[in-house]
Backbone bond lengths (Angstrom), bond angles and torsions (degrees), N, CA, C in turn:
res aa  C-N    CA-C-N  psi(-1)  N-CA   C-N-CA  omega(-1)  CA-C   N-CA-C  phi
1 X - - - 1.470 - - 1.509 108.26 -
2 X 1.234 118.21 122.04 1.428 121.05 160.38 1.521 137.17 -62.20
3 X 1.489 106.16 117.00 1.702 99.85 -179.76 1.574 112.62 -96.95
4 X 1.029 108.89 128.62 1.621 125.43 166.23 1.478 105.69 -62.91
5 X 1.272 126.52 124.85 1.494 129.03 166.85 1.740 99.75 -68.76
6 X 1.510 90.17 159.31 1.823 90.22 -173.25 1.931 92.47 -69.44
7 X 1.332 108.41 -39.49 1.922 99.59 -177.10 1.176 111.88 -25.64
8 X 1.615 111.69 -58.76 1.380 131.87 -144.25 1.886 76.12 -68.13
9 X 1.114 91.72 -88.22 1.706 100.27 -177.72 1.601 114.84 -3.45
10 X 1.064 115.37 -37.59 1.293 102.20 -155.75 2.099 101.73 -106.48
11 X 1.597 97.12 -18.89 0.933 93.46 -178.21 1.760 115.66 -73.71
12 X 1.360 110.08 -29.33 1.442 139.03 151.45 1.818 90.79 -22.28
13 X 1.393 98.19 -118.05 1.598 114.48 -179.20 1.458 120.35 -15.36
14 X 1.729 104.98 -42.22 1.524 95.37 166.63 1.834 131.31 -58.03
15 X 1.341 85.51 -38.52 1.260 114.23 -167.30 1.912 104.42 -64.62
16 X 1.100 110.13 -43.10 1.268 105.74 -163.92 1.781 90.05 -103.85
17 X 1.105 132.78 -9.67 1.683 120.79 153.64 1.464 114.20 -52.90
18 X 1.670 106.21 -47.82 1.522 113.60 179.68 1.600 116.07 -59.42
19 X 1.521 123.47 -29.63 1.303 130.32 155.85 1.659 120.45 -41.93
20 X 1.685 94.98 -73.30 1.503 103.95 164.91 1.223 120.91 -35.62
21 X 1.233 108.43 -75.14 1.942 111.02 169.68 1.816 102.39 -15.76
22 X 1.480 105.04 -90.96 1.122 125.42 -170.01 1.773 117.29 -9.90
23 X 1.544 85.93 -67.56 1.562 108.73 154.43 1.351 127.55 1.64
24 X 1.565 89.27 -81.70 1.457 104.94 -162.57 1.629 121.19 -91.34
25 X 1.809 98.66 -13.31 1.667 116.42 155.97 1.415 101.18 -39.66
26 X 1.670 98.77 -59.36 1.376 99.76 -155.76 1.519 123.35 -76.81
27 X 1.454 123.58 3.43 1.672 146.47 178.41 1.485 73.45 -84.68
28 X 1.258 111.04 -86.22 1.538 118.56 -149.88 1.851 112.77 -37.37
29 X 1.390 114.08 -44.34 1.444 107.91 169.80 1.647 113.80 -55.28
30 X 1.112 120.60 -43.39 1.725 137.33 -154.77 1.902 83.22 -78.42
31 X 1.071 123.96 -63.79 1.522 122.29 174.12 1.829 112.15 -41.33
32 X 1.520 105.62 -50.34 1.379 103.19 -179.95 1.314 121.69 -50.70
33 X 1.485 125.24 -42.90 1.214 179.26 156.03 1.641 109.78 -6.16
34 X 1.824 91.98 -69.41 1.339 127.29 177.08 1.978 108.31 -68.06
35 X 1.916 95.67 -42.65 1.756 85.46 -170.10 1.611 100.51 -66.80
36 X 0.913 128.92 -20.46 1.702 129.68 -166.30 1.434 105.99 -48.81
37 X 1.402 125.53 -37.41 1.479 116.56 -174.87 1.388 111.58 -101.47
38 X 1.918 115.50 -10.38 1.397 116.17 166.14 1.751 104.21 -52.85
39 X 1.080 99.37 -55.60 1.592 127.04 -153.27 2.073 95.00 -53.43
40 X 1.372 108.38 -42.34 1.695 128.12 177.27 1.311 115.17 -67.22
41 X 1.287 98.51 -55.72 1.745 118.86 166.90 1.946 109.04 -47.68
42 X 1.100 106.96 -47.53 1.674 111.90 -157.59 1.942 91.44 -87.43
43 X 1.572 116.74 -18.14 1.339 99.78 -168.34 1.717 98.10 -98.21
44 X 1.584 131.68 -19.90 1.105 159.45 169.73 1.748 116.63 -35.04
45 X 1.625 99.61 -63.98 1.420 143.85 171.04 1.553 97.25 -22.24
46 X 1.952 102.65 -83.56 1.321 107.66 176.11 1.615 139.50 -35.85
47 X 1.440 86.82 -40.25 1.301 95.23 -160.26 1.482 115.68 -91.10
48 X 1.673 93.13 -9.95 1.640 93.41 176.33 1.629 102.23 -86.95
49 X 1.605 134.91 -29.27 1.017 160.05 162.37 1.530 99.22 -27.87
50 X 1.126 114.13 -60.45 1.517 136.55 -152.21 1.769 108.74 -85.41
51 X 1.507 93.06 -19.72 1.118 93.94 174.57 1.884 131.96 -101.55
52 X 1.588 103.58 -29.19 1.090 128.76 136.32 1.567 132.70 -17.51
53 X 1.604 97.84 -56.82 1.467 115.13 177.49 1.241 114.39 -76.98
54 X 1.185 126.37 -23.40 1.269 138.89 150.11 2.123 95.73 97.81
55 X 1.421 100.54 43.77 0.934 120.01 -165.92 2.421 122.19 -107.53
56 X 1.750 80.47 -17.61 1.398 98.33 169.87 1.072 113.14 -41.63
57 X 1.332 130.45 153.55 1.540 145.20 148.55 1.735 104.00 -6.35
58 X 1.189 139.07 163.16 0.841 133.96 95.97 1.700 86.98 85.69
59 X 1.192 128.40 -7.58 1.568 133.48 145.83 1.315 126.13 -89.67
60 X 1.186 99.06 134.25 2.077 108.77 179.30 1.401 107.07 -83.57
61 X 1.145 143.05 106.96 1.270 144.13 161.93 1.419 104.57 -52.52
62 X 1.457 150.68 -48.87 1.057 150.38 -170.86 1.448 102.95 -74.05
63 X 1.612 143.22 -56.09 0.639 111.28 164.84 1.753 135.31 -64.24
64 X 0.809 101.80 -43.62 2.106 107.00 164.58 1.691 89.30 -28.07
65 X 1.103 131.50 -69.62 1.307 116.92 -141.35 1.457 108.68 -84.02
66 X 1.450 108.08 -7.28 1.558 103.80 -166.66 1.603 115.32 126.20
67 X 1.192 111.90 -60.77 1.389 135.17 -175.67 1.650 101.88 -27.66
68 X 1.217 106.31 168.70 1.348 113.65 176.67 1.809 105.20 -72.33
69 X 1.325 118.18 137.24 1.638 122.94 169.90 1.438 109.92 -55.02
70 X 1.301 121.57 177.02 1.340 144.02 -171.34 1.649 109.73 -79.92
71 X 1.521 107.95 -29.42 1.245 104.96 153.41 1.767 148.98 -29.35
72 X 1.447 88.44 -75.61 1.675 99.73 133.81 1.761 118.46 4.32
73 X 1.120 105.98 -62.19 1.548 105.81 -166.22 1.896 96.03 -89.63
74 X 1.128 117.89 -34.31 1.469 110.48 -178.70 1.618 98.54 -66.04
75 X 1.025 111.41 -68.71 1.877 104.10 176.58 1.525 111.67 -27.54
76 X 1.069 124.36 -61.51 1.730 127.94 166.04 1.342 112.96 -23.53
77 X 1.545 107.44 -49.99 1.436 108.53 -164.12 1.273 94.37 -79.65
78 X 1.377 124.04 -52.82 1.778 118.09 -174.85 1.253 118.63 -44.87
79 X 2.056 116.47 -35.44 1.122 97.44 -163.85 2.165 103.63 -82.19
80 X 1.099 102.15 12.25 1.648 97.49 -164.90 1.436 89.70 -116.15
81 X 1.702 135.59 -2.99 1.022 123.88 168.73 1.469 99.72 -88.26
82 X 1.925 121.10 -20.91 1.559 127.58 -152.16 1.954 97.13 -77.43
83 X 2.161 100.14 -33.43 1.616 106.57 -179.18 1.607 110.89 -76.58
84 X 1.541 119.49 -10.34 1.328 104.45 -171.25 2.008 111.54 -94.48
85 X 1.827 86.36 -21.85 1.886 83.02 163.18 1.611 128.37 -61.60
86 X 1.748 95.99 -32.83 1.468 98.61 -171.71 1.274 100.96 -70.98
87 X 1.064 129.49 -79.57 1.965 121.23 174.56 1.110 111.84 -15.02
88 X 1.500 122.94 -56.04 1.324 115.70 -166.17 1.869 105.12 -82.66
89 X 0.920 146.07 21.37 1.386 141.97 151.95 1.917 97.70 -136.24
90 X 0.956 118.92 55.93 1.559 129.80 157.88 1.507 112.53 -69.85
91 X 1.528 111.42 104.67 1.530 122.57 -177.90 1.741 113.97 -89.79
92 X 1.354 105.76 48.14 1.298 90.89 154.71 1.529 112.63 -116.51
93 X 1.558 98.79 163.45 1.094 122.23 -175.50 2.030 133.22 -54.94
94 X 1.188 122.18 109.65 1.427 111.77 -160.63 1.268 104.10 -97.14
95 X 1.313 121.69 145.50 1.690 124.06 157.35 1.099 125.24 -22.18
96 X 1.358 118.76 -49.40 1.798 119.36 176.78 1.809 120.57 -64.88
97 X 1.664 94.61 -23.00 1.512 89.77 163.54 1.439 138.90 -139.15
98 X 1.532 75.97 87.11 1.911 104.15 -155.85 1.340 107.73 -151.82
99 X 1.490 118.05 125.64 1.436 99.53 151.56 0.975 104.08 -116.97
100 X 1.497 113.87 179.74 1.844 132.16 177.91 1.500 108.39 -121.28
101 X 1.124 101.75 151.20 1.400 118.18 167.32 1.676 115.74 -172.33
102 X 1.652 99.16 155.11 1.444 99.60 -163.76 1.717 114.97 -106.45
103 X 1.023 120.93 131.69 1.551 114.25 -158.22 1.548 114.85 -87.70
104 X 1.087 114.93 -156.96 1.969 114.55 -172.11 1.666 92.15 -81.77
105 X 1.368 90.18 144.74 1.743 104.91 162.65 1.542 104.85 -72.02
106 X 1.778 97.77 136.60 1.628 109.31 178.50 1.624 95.28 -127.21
107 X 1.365 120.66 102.37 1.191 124.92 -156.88 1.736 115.17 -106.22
108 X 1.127 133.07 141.81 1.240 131.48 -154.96 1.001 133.11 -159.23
109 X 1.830 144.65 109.40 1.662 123.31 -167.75 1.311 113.05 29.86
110 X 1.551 109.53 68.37 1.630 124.46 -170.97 1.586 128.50 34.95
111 X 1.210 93.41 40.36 1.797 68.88 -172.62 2.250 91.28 -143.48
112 X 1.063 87.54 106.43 1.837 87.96 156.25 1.529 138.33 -43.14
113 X 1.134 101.33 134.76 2.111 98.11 -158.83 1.984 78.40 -131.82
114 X 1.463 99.86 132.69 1.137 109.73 178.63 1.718 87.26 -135.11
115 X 1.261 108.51 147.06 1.948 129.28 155.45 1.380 105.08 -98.65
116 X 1.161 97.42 113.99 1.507 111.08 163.41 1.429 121.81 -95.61
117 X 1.255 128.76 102.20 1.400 142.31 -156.59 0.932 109.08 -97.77
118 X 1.728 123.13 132.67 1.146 135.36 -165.93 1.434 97.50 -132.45
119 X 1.725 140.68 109.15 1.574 142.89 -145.33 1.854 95.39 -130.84
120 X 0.885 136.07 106.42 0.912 151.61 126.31 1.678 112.27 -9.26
121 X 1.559 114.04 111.33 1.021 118.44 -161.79 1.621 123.39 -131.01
122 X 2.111 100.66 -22.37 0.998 80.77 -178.87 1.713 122.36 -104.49
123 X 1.445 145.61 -141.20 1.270 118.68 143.65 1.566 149.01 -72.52
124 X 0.944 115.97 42.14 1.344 129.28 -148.43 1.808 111.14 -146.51
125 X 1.409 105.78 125.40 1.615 86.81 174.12 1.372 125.26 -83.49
126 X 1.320 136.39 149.47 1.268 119.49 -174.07 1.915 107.69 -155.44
127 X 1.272 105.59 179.72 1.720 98.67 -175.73 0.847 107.06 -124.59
128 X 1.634 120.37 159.24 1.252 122.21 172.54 1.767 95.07 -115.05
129 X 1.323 137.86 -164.73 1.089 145.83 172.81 1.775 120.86 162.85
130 X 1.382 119.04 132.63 1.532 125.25 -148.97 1.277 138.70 88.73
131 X 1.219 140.78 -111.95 1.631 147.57 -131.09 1.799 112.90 -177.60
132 X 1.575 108.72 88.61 1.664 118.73 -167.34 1.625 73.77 -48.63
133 X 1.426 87.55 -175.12 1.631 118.13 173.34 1.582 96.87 -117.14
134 X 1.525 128.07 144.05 1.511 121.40 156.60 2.071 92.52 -156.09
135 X 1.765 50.71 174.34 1.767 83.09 -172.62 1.363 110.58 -155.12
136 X 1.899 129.78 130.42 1.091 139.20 156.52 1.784 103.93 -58.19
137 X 1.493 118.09 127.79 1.253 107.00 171.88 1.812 109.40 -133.23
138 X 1.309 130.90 151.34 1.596 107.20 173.27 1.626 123.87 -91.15
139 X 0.927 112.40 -136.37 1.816 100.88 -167.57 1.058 93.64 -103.57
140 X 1.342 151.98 5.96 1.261 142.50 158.70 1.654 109.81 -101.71
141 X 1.535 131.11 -0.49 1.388 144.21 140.81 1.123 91.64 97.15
142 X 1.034 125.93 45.62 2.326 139.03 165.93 1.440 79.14 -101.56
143 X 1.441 104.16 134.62 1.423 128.14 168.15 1.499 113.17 -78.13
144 X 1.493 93.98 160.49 2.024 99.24 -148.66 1.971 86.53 -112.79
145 X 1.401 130.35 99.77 1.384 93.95 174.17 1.663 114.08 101.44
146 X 0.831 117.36 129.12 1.578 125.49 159.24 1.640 127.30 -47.20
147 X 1.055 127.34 125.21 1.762 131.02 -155.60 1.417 100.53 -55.06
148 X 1.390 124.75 175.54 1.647 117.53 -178.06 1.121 110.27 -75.99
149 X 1.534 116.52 177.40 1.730 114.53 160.43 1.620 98.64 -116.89
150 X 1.556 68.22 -175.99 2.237 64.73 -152.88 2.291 95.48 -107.29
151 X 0.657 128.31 68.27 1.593 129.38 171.26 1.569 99.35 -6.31
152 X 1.196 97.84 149.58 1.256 111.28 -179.03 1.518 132.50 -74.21
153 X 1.350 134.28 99.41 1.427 137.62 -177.42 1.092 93.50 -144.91
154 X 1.767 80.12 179.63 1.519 98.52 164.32 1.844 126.13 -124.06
155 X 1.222 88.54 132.47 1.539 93.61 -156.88 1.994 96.40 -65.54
156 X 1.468 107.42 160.77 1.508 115.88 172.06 1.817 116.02 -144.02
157 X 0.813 124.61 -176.36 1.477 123.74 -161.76 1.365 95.81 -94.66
158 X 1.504 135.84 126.76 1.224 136.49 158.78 1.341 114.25 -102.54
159 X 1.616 113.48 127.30 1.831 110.98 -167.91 1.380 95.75 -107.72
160 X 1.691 116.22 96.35 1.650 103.96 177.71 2.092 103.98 -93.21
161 X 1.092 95.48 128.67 1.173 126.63 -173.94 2.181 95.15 -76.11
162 X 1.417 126.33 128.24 1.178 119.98 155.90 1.130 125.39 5.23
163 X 1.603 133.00 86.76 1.616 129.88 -171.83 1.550 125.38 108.33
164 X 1.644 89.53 -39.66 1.524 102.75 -178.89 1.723 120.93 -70.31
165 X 1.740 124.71 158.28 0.969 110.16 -156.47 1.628 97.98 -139.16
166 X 1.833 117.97 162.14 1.224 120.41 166.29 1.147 111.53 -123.40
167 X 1.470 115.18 170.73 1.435 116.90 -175.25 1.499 119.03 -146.47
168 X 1.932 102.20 141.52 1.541 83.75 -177.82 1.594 85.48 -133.76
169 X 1.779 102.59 152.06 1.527 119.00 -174.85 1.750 95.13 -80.31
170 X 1.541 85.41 135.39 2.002 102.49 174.14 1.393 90.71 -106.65
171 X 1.136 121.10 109.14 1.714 113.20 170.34 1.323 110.52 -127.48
172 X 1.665 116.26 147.28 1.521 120.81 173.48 1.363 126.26 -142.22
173 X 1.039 149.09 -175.98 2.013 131.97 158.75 1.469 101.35 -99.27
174 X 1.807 88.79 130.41 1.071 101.24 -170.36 2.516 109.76 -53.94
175 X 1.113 77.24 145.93 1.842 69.78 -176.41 1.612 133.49 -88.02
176 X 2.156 90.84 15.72 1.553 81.97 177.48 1.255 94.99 -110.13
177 X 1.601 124.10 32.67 1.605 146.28 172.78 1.289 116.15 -125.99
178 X 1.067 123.94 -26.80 1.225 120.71 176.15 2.167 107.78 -98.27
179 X 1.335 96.76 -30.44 1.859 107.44 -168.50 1.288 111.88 83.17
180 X 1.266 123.73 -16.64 1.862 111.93 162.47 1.090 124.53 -23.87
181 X 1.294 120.51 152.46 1.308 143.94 166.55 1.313 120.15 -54.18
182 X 1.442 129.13 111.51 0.991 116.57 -158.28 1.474 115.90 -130.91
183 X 1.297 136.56 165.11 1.950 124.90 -168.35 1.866 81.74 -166.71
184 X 1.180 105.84 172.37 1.813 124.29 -149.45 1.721 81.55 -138.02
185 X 1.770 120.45 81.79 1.377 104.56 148.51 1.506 136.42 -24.61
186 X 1.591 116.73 151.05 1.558 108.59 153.28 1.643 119.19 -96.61
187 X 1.093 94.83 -19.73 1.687 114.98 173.88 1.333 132.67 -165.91
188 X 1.372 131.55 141.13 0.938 151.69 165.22 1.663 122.54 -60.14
189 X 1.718 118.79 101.51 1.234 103.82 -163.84 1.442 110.20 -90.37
190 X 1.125 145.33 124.68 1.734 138.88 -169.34 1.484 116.84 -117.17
191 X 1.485 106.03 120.28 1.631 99.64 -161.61 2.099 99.15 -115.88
192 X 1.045 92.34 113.31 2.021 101.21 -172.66 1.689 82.89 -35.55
193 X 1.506 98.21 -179.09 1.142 131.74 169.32 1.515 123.65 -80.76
194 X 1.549 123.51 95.59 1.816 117.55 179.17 1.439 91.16 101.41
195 X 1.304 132.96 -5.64 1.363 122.26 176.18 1.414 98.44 -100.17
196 X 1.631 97.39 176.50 1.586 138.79 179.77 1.528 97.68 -104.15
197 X 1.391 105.64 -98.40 2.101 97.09 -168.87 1.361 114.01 -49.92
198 X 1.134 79.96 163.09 1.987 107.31 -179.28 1.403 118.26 -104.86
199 X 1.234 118.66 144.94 1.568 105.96 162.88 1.542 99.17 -121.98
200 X 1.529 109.76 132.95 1.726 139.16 -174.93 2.076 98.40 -71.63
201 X 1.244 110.37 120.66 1.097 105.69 159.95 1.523 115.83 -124.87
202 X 1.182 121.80 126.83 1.858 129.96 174.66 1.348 99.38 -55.30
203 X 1.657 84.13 120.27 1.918 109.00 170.45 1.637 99.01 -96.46
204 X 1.292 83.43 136.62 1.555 110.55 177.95 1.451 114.49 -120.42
205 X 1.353 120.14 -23.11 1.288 103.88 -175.31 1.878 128.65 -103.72
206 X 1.463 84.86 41.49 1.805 86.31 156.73 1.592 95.46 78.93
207 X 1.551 112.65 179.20 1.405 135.33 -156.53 1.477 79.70 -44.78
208 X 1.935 89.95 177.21 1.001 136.79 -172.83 1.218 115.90 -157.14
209 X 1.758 137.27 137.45 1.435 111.22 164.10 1.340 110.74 -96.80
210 X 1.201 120.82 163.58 1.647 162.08 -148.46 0.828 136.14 -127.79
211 X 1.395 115.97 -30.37 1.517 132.15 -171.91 1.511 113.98 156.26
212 X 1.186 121.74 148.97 1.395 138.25 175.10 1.991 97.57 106.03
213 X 1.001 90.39 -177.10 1.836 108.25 162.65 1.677 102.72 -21.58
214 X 1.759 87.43 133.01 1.218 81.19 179.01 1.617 164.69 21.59
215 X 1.821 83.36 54.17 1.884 92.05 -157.57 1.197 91.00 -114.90
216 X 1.393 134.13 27.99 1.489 117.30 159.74 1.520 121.28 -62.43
217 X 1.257 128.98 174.01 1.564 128.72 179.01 1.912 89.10 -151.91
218 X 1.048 93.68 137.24 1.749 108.92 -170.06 1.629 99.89 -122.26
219 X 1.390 105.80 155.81 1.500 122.38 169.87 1.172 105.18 -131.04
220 X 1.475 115.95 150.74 1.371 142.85 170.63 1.614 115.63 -100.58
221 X 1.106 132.06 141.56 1.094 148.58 -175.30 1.748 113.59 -61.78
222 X 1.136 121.47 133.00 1.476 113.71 -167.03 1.431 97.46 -84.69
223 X 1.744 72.62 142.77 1.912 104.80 175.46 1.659 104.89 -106.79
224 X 1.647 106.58 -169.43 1.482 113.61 -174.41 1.750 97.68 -103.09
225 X 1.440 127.84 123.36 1.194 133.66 -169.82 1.387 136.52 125.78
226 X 1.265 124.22 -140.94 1.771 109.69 -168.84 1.606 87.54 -143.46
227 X 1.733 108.82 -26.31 1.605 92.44 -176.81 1.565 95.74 -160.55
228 X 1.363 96.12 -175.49 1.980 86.61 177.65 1.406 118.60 -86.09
C-alpha cells in the first residue's frame, strides 16, 4: 500500500483549492457579464416610460393628449392684462372737469322745469351716465329740504366731447299752488354721476318747497345738451 507523505498531501489540497478558486473567478466574471444588460435594461425602462407619458423634455403632455396647450394660460394672462387697460383709461367724467350751471325756468301746469347742466371742461372726452346728485343748501351750506327723487327713466351713456354738455330736469310744483313750505336757497349743490365732490352753483330763482304738501323736487336722468 502506498503512503502519501503529509507534504505531498497538502500540496494536493492546495492545488486543487487553487482549481476551485479558479472556478468560481470564472462564475463570478460570466455573472458580471450577465448584470451588464440588467443594469441597460433597468436604465432603458424609464426612459421609454417617460416617453410614453409624453413627459420627456421638451414634450407637452397636454398637448400629446389632446387637452388644451400651454397657451391657454398666456391668454388668461392677456385677458387680465386686457381688464387692467380698461380701468386704467376709464372715460368717465370727474368733478374736477366739469362745471354746473342751472338754466332758464320752462314753467308749466304749475310746476318749474329747471336744466341742470353738466359742461365738460377739461381736455379730454369723457361720459357721464344716470342721476346728478343735488341739494338746495343756504349760505351757511345746511341743506334746504329733503334730497331730490329721481322720476322714472332710463338712464344712457352721454359722451361729452371737450365743451360739450348734459342735462338733467330739476322739477317741482310751483308752492304758491301747491302751499308747501317754502325757503329761498343760496345755492344749488350738484354732485356728477359716480362721484364724491360737488360743484356749488348760485340759485337765483326764488323759493323752493321744503316741506309740507307737495314739496318734493324730482330729477331726471341726464340727457345730451343744455336743455330739452
Amino acid at each position: 500500500m502506498t503512503h502519501t507523505s503529509p507534504s505531498v498531501h497538502r500540496a494536493a489540497l492546495l492545488a486543487g483549492s487553487v482549481a476551485v478558486l479558479g472556478l468560481l473567478t470564472a462564475c463570478g466574471s460570466g455573472g458580471g457579464t450577465s448584470g451588464a444588460p440588467q443594469q441597460v435594461s433597468g436604465t432603458a425602462a424609464p426612459a421609454t416610460g417617460d416617453t410614453t407619458a409624453g413627459t420627456a423634455p421638451g414634450t407637452n403632455p397636454a398637448t400629446s393628449s389632446g387637452a388644451a396647450p400651454p397657451s391657454s394660460a398666456t391668454t388668461g394672462t392677456a385677458h387680465g392684462t386686457g381688464g387692467t387697460r380698461t380701468a386704467a383709461t376709464s372715460t368717465r367724467c370727474h368733478t374736477s372737469g366739469l362745471r354746473a350751471s342751472v338754466g332758464r325756468n320752462d314753467p308749466g301746469a304749475g310746476q318749474e322745469n329747471f336744466p341742470v347742466v353738466l359742461t365738460n371742461t377739461s381736455g379730454r372726452t369723457c361720459t357721464v351716465r344716470g342721476y346728478p346728485g343735488a341739494a338746495f343748501v343756504d349760505a351757511a351750506g345746511r341743506q334746504l329740504g329733503p334730497d331730490p327723487r329721481r322720476s322714472p327713466g332710463t338712464p344712457t351713456t352721454v359722451t361729452l366731447r371737450p365743451g360739450r354738455s348734459a342735462w338733467a330736469g330739476l322739477t317741482f310744483s310751483n308752492p304758491q299752488v301747491s302751499g308747501a313750505r317754502t325757503a329761498t336757497p343760496a345755492a344749488l349743490i350738484v354732485t356728477p354721476p359716480d362721484e364724491r365732490d360737488h360743484l356749488t352753483v348760485k340759485w337765483t330763482a326764488g323759493q323752493v318747497p321744503v316741506g309740507g304738501n307737495a314739496s318734493s323736487v324730482f330729477l331726471t336722468a341726464l340727457s345730451p345738451g343744455t336743455a330739452p
